[in-house]
N, C-alpha and C positions, 0 to 999 in steps of 0.2 A: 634490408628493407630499402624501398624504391626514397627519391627523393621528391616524392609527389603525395601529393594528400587526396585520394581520388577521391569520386563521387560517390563508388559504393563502401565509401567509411564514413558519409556522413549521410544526420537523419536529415528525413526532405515534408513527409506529412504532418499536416498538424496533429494527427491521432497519435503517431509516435511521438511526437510531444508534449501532447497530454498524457499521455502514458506513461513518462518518464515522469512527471511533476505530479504526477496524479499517487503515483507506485511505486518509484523509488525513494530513492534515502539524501536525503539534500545536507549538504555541506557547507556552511557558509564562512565568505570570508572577507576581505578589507572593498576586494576589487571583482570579485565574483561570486554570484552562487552555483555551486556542482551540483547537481540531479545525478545519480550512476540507480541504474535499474540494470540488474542482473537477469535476463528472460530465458537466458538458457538458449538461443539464436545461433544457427550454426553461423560462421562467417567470422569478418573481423569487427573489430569495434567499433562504433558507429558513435557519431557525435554531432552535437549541434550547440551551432549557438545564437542567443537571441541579443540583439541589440536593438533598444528600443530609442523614441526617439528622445527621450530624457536625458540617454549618453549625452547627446552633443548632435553633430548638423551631420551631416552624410560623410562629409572627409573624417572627421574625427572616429565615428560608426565604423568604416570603413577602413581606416587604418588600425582601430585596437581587432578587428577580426581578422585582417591581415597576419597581425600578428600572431593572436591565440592557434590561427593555421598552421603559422610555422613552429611556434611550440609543440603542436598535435604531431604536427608530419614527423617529427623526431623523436618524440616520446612514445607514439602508438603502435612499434612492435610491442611493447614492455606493458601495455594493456591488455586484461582478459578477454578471450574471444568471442563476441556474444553480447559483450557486455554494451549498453544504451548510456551514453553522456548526455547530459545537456547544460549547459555554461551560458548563466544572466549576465552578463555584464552590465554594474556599476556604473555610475557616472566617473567616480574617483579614477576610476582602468585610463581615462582619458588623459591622466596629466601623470599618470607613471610610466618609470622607464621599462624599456625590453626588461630586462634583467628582473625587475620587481614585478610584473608582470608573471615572469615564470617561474620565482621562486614562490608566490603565492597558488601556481600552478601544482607546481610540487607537494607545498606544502598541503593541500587539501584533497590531490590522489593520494599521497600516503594514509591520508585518513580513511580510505574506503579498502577495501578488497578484492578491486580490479587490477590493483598494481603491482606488477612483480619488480622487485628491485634487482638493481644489477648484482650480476655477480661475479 
């Protein structure tokens, strides 16, 4: 897998947003909430994520999505193909670290059905 997180893995319309919050199966957890809608989409996994401006000010916004990127970009071969993410972030996302960031990442793809573990 590339070490890019391109365009065509992530969602861009607000319909595919609604879609996902409207139909899939939502996950909650300390620093995020997961949306995974499963549509049967030929392609790779697509994701999104929304940061509102309750997070925090643009820098803040903008660095916890930095981040969540680079969690995706390394975990999203090991994702279903097809399958629709979409990721709220929290206010709290803003004052954790890298690290607790992505093990609440983990921790809440293993709760869905998109994730294949290593092997």
């Amino acid at each position: 897998m590339g070490l890019r997180f391109p365009k065509s893995a992530r969602l861009f319309r607000a319909s595919e947003f609604q879609r996902v919050r409207g139909e899939g199966v939502p996950v909650h957890g300390k620093f995020m909430l997961l949306s995974v809608l499963q549509n049967g989409a030929v392609g790779p996994a697509r994701v999104g994520i929304i940061t509102s401006r309750r997070v925090g000010g643009a820098a803040e916004r903008n660095r916890v999505r930095r981040r969540l990127r680079e969690i995706l970009r390394a975990e999203r071969g090991r994702l279903m193909p097809g399958a629709w993410l979409v990721i709220v972030v929290r206010q709290r996302a803003v004052e954790v670290e890298f690290s607790d960031l992505r093990e609440e990442w983990l921790r809440l793809i293993r709760r869905t059905n998109v994730w294949s573990p290593e092997e």
